[in-house]
SELUMKOL-783621 format. One record per residue (C-alpha): residue number from 0; x, y, z; residue in three letters. Coordinates in steps of 0.25 Angstrom, whole numbers. Layout:
NUM,X,Y,Z,ALA
...
This chain:
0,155,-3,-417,UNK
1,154,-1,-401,UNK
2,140,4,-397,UNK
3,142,19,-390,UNK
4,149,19,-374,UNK
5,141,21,-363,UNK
6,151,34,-363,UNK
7,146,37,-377,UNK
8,133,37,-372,UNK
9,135,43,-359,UNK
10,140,56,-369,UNK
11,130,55,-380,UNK
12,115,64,-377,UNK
13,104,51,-376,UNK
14,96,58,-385,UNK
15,105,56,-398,UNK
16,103,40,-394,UNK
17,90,39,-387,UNK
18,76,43,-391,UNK
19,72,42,-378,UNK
20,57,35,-382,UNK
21,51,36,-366,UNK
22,55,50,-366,UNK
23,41,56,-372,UNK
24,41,70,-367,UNK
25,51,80,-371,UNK
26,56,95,-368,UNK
27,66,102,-377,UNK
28,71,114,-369,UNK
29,79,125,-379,UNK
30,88,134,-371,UNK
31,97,145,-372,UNK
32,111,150,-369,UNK
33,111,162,-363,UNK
34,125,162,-356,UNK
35,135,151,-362,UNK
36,143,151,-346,UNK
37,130,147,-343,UNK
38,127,137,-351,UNK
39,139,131,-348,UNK
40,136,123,-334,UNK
41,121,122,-339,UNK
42,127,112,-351,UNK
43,133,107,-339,UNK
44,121,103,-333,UNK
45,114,98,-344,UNK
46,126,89,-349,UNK
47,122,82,-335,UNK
48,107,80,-339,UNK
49,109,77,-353,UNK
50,104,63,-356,UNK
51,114,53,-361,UNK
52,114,42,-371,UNK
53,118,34,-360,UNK
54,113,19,-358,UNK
55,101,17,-348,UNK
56,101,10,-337,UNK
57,94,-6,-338,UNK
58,86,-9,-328,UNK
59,86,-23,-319,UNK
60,75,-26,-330,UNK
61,80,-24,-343,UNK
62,73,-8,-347,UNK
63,80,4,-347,UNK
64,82,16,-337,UNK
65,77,26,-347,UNK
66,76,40,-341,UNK
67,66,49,-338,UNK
68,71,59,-346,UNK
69,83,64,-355,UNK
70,90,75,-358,UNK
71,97,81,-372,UNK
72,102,93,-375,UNK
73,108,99,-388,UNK
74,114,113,-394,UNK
75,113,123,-403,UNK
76,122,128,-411,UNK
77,121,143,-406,UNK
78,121,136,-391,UNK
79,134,131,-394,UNK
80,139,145,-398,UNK
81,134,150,-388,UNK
82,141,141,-379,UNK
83,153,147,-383,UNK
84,158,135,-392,UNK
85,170,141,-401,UNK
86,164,144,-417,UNK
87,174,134,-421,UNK
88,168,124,-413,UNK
89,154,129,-417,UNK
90,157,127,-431,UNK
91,160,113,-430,UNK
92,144,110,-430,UNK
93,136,107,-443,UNK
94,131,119,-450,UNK
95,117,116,-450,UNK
96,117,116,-433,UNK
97,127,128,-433,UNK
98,115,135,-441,UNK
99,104,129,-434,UNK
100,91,123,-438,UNK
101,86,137,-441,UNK
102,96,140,-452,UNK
103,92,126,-459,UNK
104,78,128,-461,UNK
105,77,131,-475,UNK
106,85,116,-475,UNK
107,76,110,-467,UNK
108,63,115,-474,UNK
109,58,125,-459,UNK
110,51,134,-468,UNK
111,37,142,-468,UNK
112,31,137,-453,UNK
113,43,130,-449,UNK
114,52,140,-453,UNK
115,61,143,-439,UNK
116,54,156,-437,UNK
117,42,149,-433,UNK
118,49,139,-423,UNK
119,47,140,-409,UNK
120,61,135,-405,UNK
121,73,137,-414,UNK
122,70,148,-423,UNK
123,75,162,-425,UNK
124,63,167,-418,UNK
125,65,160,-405,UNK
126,77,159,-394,UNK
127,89,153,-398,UNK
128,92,140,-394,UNK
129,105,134,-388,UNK
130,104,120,-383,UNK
131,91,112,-380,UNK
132,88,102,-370,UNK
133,78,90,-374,UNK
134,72,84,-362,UNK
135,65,69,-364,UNK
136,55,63,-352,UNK
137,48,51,-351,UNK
138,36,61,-346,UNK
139,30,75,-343,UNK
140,36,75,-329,UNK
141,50,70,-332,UNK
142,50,81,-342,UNK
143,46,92,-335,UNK
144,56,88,-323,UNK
145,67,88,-333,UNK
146,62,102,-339,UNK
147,64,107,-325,UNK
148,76,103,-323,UNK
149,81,108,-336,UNK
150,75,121,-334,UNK
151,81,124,-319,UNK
152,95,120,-325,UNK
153,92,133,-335,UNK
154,86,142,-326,UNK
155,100,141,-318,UNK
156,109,146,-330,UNK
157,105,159,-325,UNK
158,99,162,-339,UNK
159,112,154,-346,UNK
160,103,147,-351,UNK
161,88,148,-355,UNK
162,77,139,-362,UNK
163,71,146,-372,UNK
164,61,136,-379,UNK
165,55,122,-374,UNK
166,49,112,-382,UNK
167,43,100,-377,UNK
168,35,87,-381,UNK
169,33,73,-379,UNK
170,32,59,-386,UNK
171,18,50,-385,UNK
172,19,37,-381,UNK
173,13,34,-396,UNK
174,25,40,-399,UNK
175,17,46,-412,UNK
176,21,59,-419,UNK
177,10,68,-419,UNK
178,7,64,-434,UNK
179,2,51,-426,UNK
180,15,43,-432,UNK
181,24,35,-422,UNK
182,36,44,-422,UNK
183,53,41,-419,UNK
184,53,27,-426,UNK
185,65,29,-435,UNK
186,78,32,-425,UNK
187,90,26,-431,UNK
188,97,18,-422,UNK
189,112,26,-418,UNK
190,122,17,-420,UNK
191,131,14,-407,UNK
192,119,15,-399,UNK
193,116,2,-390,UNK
194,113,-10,-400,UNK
195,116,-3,-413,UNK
196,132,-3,-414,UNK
197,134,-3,-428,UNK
198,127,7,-438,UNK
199,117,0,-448,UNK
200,107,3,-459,UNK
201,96,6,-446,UNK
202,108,10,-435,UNK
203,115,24,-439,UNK
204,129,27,-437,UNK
205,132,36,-425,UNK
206,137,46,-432,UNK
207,124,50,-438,UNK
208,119,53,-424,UNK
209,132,55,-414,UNK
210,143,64,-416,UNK
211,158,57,-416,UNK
212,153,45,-423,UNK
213,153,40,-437,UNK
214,140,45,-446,UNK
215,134,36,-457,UNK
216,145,42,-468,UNK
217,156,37,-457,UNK
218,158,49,-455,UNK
219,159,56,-440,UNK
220,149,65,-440,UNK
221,152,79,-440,UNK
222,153,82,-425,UNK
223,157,99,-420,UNK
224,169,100,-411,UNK
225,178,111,-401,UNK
226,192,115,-404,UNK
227,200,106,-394,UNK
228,205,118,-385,UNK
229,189,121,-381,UNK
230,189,108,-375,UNK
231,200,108,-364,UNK
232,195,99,-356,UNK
233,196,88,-367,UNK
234,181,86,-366,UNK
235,178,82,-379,UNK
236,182,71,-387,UNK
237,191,72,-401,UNK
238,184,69,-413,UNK
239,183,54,-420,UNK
240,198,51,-423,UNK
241,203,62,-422,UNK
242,194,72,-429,UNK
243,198,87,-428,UNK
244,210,91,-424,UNK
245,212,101,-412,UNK
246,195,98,-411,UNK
247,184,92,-400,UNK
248,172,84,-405,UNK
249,160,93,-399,UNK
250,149,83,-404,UNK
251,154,69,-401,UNK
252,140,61,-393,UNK
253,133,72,-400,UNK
254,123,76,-411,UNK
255,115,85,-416,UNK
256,100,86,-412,UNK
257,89,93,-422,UNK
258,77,99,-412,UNK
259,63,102,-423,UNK
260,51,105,-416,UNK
261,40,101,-427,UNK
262,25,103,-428,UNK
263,17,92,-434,UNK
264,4,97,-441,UNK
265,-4,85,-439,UNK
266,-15,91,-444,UNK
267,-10,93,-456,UNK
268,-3,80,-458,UNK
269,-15,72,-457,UNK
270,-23,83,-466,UNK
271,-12,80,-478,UNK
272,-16,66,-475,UNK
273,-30,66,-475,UNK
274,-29,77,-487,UNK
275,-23,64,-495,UNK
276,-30,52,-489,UNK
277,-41,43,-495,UNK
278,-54,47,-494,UNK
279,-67,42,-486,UNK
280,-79,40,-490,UNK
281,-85,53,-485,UNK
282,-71,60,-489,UNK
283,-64,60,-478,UNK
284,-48,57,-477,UNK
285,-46,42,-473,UNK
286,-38,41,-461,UNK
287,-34,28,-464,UNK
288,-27,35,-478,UNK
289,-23,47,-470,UNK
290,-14,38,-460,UNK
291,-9,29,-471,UNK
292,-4,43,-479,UNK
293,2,48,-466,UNK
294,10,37,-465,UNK
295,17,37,-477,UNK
296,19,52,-476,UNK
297,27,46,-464,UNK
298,31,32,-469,UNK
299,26,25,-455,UNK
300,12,23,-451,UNK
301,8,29,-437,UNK
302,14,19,-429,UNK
303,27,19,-436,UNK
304,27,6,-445,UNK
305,35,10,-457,UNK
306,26,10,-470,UNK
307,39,3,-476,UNK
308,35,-11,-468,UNK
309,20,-6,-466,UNK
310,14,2,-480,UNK
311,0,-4,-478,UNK
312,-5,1,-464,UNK
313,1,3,-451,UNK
314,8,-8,-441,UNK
315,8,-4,-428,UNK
316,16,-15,-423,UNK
317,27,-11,-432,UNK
318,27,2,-430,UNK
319,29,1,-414,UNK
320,41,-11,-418,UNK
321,57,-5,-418,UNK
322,62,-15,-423,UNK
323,53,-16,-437,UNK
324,47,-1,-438,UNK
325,60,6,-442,UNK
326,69,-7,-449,UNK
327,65,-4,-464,UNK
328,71,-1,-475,UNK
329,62,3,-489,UNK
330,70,-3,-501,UNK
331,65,-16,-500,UNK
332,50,-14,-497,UNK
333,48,1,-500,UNK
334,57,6,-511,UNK
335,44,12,-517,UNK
336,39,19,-505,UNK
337,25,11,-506,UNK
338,24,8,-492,UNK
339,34,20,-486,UNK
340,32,34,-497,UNK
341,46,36,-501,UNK
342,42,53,-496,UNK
343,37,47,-482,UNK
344,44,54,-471,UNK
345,53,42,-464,UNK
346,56,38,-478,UNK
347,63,53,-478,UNK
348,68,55,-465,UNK
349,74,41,-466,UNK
350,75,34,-481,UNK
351,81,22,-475,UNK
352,85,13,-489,UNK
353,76,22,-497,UNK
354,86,33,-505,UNK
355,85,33,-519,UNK
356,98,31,-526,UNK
357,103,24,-515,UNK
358,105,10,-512,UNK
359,97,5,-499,UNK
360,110,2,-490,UNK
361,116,19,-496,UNK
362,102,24,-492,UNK
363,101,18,-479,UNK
364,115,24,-475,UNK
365,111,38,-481,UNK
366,97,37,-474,UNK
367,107,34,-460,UNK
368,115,46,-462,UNK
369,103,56,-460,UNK
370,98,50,-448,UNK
371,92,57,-436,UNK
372,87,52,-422,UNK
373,74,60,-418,UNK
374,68,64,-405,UNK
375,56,69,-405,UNK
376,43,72,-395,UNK
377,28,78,-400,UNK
378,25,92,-394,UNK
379,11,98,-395,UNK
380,-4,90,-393,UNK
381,-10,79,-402,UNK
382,-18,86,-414,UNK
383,-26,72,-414,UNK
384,-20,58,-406,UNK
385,-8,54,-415,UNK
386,-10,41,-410,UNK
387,-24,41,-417,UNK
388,-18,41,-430,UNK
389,-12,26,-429,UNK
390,-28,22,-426,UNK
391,-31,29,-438,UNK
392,-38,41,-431,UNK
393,-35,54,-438,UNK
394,-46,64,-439,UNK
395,-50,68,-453,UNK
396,-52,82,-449,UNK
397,-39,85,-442,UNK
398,-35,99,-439,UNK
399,-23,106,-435,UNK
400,-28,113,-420,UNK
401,-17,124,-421,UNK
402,-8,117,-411,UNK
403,7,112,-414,UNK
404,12,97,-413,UNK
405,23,89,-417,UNK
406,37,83,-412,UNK
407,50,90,-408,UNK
408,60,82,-415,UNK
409,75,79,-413,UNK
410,82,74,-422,UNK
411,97,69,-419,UNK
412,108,67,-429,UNK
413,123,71,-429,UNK
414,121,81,-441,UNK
415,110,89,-443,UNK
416,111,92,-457,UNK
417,113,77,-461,UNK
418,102,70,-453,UNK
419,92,80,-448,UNK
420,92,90,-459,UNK
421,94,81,-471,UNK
422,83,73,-467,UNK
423,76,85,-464,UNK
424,78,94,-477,UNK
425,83,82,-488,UNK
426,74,70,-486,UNK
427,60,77,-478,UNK
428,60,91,-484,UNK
429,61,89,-500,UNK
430,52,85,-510,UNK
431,60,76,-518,UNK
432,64,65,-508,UNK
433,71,53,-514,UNK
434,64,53,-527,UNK
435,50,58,-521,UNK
436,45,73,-528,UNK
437,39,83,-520,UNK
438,38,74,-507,UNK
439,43,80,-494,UNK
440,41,74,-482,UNK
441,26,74,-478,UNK
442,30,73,-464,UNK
443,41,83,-461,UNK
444,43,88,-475,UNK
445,42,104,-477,UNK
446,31,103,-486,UNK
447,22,115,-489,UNK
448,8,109,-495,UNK
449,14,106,-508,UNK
450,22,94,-507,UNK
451,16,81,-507,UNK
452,17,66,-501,UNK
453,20,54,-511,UNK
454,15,40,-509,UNK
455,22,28,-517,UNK
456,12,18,-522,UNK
457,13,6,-530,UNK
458,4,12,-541,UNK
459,-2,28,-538,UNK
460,6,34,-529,UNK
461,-1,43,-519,UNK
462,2,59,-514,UNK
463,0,67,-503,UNK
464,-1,81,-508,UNK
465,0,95,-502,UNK
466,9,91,-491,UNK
467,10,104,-480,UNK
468,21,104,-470,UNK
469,18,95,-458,UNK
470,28,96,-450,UNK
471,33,111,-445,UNK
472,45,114,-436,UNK
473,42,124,-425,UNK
474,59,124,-419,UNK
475,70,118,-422,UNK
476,87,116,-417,UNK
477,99,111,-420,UNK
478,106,104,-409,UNK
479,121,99,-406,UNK
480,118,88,-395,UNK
481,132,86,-387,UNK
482,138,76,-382,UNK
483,137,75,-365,UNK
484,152,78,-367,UNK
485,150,90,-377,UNK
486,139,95,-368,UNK
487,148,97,-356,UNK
488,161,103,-365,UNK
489,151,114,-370,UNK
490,145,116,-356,UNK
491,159,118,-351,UNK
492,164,123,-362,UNK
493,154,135,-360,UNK
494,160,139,-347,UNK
495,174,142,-352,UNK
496,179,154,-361,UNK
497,179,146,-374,UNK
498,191,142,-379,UNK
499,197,148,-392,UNK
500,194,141,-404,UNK
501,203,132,-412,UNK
502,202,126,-424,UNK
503,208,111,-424,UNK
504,221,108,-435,UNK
């Protein structure tokens, strides 16, 4: 199987390919359609900044041209409507981004203080929102340049089209979550992108993260489309051999992109560790315990070795190496959860081999069908250093100080309610977790003080107990992210008198 073209790539948004690692700071801008004529040439102009999956430049010496700064964008389901795409097309989309995050939070556990009524971005209770630009720089200057520049493209739609919230953050050299734990370690690699041709147990099928590609069931993911006579200009391509009759493929280079904005209570995280840790001589919690109990809430240490190769105390030398922190599997060495707790969070979010009732080769192909590709940057100040807690240098007597911190997260994947929200709501939010009782996720779970965490041991085994939510979203959206092609049709396809619907025979 052929790796993507440079024509592919040139269509594909680089975000759905590319993490960009030297773009630490961050700026999500949520915006607003006003006037759908005048959304029309602003699409326009941001189909020309947009930043492509495109290969970089190789310099004389070997290293890449990487760029100052990159550029995504993505659209909500209203902001399609309100483009003026035809109900037929608009019903072509997935029912869960049709209803938008807000109708799934019962689904996805946003209850009491994460409910959407509290959120900042997203909810009933705020603006709606329509598309939303994501702007990575390398540093504060790029960023605020690139701002600029995005803002004096608004300000001359006239109105057309308005910001309405911004969010913004950035990504410490450490590269630590502010829980003090290495973050963005488990990417899957995309199959077709450079060097990874064919799909594997560590390389997932296209499908499961571009539309107009074969998914992990072999299957082309469910991509929405226009009837034929909304595109007259023959802009978009057909579906994959020969699809829908009389229909255009609206989603092929594209995906869908998740956007949570979620406050970490680091003061609380650490209290429910030193609540269950060993004691000291004078009664205080032993940090030493409170670390080693933190990472198997986890199921990494803080530098990011995996407890699966490392169950005894950290490795930093393997937490910083690619090639060995994410290439494990647990049937072999820890089918029992004694070094990584069957409950831990990236035994949840990605159960690898691990499934009960499923042989390991079935469960790794499950566990690659619910993928997701995150993105995500830190927002508000450091309660205490998070690099202190690698050095062992938590203080016992931690307090919350009133102020909110935690990490804007993107996840990408091509459906929403396979990837994101099953992971989400079937393996983080419940109790009863392949073959654990009572054990939601300790890290993103949405527990309430009555849950409790389970640690396999050899002979006793060990519990966390009266486990409070840690993790509480403050906004949230559902994203299409088009093509470069789509994202020219729609801008064009804004300035005409829409074309009456048809439905394909």
């Amino acid at each position: 199987m052929a790796e993507f073209t440079d024509e592919d790539l040139k269509d594909i948004q680089g975000t759905i390919l590319s993490g960009y690692g030297h773009l630490r700071y961050a700026s999500y801008l949520f915006v607003q359609f006003a006037d759908a004529a005048a959304a029309g040439p602003w699409l326009d102009r941001v189909a020309a900044e947009v930043t492509t999956a495109a290969r970089w430049e190789v310099l004389p010496d070997g290293s890449k041209c990487k760029p100052p700064s990159a550029l995504s964008f993505g659209l909500t389901f209203a902001g399609l409507r309100k483009l003026g795409l035809p109900e037929d097309a608009l019903n072509t989309f997935e029912p869960e981004f049709i209803g938008g995050i807000v109708s799934r939070a019962r689904v996805l556990g946003d209850s009491g203080e994460s409910a959407p009524d509290h959120w900042e971005v997203g909810g009933p209770g705020t603006p709606e929102v329509h598309a939303l630009l994501v702007l990575n720089s390398r540093d504060e200057e790029s960023l605020d340049r690139g701002r600029a520049g995005l803002r004096t493209t608004l300000r001359e739609t006239d109105g057309g089209v308005n910001e309405v919230n911004e969010q913004h953050g950035h990504r410490p050299h450490s590269s630590k979550e502010p829980f003090g734990f290495l973050d963005g370690i488990s990417q899957p690699f995309v199959e077709r992108s450079r060097g990874h041709p064919e799909p594997n147990q560590w390389v997932v099928q296209t499908g499961e993260f571009v539309l107009g590609y074969l998914n992990g069931y072999n299957e082309y993911a469910l991509s929405p489309g226009v009837p034929a006579p909304c595109d007259p200009g023959d802009v978009l391509a057909p579906f994959p051999e020969g699809g829908v009759a009389g229909w255009k493929d609206l989603g092929r280079h594209g995906s869908f992109m998740v956007y949570r904005k979620l406050a970490q209570d680091v003061a609380g995280f650490w209290g429910t560790m030193a609540a269950n840790a060993a004691r000291e001589a004078d009664g205080s919690p032993d940090v030493q315990d409170m670390i080693k109990l933190a990472a198997k809430c986890v199921g990494r240490w803080p530098s990011g070795a995996p407890l699966t190769l490392a169950p005894q105390h950290d490795d930093p030398a393997l937490g910083q190496d690619a090639s060995r922190n994410n290439r494990f599997f647990y049937q072999a060495t820890d089918i029992a959860g004694f070094g990584c707790p069957i409950g831990a969070h990236i035994r949840r979010a990605n159960p690898r081999d691990s499934r009960i009732y499923e042989d390991p080769q079935e469960a790794i192909l499950t566990s690659n069908r619910h993928r997701i590709l995150r993105r995500s940057v830190s927002f508000g100040r450091d309660l205490f250093p998070r690099e202190d807690v690698g050095l062992g240098r938590i203080p016992r007597d931690l307090r919350d100080d009133g102020e909110e911190r935690g990490i804007h997260l993107i996840a990408i994947n091509a459906s929403i309610r396979r990837q994101f929200e099953l992971i989400q709501a079937t393996w983080a939010n419940p109790g009863s977790f392949n073959g654990l009782f009572d054990n939601k996720d300790t890290v993103i779970g949405d527990n309430d003080g009555t849950g409790q965490m389970t640690l396999q041991t050899p002979f006793v085994r060990r519990t966390l107990l009266n486990v409070n939510r840690l993790v509480r979203v403050r906004g949230g959206g559902y994203f299409f992210v088009p093509s470069l092609t789509a994202l020219r049709f729609l801008g064009d396809f804004s300035l005409r008198r829409p074309v009456a619907s048809h439905r394909g025979g």
